[in-house]
C-alpha positions in Angstrom: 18.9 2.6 29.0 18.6 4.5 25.7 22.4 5.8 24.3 21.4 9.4 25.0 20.5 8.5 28.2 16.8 8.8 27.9 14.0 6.7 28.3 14.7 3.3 29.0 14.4 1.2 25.4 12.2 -2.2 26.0 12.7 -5.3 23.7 10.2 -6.3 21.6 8.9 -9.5 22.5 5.2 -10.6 21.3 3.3 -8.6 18.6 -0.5 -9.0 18.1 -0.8 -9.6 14.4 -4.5 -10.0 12.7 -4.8 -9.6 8.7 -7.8 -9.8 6.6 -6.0 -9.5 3.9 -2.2 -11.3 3.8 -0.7 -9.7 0.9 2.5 -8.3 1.9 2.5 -10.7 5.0 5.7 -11.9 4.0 7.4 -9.2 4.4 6.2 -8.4 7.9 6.8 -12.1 8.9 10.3 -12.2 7.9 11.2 -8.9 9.7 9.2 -10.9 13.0 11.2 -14.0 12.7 14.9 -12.1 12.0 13.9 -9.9 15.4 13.2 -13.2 17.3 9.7 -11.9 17.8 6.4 -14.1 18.7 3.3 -13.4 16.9 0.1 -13.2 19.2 -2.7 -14.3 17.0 -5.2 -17.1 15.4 -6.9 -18.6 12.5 -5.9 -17.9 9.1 -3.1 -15.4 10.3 -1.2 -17.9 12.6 -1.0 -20.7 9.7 0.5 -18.4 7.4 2.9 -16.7 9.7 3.7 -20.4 10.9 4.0 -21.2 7.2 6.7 -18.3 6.7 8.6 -19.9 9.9 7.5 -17.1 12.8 6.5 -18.7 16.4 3.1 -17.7 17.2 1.3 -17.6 20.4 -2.4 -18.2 20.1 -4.5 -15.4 21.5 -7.1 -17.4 23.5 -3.6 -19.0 25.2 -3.2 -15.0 26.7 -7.3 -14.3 27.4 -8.0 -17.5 28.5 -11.0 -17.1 25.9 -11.7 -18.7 22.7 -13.0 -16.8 19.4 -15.9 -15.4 19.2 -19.0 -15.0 16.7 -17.7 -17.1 14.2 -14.3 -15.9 14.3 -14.7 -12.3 13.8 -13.9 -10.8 17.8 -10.8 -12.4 19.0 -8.7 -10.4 21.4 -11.5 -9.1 23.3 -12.0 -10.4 26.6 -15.5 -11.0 28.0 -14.9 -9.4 31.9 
């Protein structure tokens, strides 16, 4: 429950993290792995936030669906 006795507060668990460009990245991968958060994502993303030490879930692990056209649609799922 929230302090003030509000809306329930939820933990942060898994974030879905896709970058073109991974300037900056970093940054947002540091702040992942001190808040013992899991990245959701693939490719070139997931090597570099497994290179700055973050746990990353592949996507196709969650749709049950690999990548498609070439690469460039990957959290969509086909049904």
């Amino acid at each position: 429950m929230n302090p003030d006795g509000g809306t329930p507060v939820l933990p942060i668990r898994r974030a879905l993290v896709s970058v073109y460009d991974k300037t900056g990245l970093d940054r947002l991968a540091a702040a992942l792995k001190a808040a013992g958060i899991v990245a959701v994502s693939t490719g070139g993303t997931a090597r570099a936030l497994q290179g700055y030490g973050v746990s990353v879930e592949d996507v196709s692990s969650i749709t049950g669906f690999p990548e498609v056209l070439d690469g460039r649609v990957k959290t969509l799922h086909p049904n």
